[in-house]
C-alpha positions as CSV (number, residue, x, y, z in Angstrom):
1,X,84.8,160.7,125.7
2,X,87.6,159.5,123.8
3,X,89.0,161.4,120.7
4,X,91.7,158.8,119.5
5,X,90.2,156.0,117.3
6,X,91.9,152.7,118.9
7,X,90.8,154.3,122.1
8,X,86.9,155.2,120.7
9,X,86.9,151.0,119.8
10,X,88.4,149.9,123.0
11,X,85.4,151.7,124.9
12,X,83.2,150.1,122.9
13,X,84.8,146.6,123.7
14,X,84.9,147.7,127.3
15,X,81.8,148.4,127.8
16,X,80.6,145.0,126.0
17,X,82.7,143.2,128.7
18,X,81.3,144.5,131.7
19,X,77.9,143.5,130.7
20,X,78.7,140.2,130.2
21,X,80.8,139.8,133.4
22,X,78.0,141.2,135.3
23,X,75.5,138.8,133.8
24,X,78.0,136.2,134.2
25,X,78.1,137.4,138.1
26,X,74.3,137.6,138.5
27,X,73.8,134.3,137.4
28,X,76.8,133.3,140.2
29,X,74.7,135.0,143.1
30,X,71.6,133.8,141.7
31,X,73.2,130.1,141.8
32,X,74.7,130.4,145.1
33,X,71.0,131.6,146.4
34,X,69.2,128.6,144.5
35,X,71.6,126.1,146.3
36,X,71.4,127.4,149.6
37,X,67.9,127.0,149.3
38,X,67.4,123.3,147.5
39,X,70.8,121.2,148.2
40,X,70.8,119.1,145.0
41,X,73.5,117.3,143.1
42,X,72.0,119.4,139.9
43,X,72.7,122.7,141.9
44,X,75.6,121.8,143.5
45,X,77.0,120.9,140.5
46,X,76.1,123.7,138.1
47,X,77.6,126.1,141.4
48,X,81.4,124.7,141.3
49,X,81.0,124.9,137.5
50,X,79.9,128.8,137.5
51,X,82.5,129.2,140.6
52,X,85.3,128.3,138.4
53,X,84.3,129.7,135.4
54,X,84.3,132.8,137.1
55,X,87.5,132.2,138.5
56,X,89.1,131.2,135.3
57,X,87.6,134.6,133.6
58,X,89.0,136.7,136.4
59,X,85.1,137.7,137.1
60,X,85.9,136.6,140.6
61,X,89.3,135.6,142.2
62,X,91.1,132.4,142.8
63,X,90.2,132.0,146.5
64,X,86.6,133.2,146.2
65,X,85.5,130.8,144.1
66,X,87.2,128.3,146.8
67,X,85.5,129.8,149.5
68,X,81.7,129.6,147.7
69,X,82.6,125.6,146.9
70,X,83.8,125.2,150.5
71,X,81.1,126.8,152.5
72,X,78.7,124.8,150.3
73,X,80.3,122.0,150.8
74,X,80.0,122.7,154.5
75,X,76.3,123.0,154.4
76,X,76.3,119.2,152.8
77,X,78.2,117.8,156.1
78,X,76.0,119.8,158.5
79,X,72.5,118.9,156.5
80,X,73.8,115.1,156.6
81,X,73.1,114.0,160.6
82,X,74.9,110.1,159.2
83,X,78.1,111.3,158.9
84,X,78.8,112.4,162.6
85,X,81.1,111.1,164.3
86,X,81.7,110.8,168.6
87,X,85.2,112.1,169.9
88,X,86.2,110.3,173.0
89,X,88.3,112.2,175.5
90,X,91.1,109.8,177.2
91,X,91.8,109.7,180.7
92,X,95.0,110.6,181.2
93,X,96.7,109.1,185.1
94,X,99.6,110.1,186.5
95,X,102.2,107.1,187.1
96,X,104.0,107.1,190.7
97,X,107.8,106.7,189.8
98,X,110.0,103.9,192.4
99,X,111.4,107.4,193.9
100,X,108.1,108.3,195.1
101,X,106.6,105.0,196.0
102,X,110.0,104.7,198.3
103,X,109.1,107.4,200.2
């Protein structure tokens, strides 16, 4: 326990701020859980807000908040069967040069 007085008040601000970034991280999971489940433009949206809330707090860093919008995002393209697309392979043949057709 602290014995100076700016120290005493400081704990108490502390200790405020980690129950509040905790909420605010609960209700992060508990987002990310909700739209996993139900992929809605509601959920989706309220996510990428929370996610870069969080970020811009500090709750959660930079690239984590990138990561949850981009594996979400990810889930959109792979529920949506009208965006794929076919990738044709080309043939590739080899030419016969005039030196080798000579001979």
């Amino acid at each position: 326990m602290p014995v100076i007085k700016s120290a005493i008040k400081k704990l108490r601000k502390d200790i405020k701020r980690e129950k509040a970034n905790s909420n605010f991280e609960k209700m992060l999971k508990d987002a990310i859980k909700k739209t996993k489940k139900s992929l809605t433009d509601k959920n989706i949206a309220n996510l990428f807000s929370l996610a870069d809330k969080a970020a811009k707090k500090h709750i959660i860093h930079k690239n984590k908040a990138s990561r949850i919008k981009s594996r979400i995002s990810k889930l959109l393209t792979v529920k949506s069967p009208k965006t794929e697309t076919k990738v044709v392979a080309k043939k590739t043949t080899k030419k016969k040069t005039s030196k080798t057709a000579k001979k």
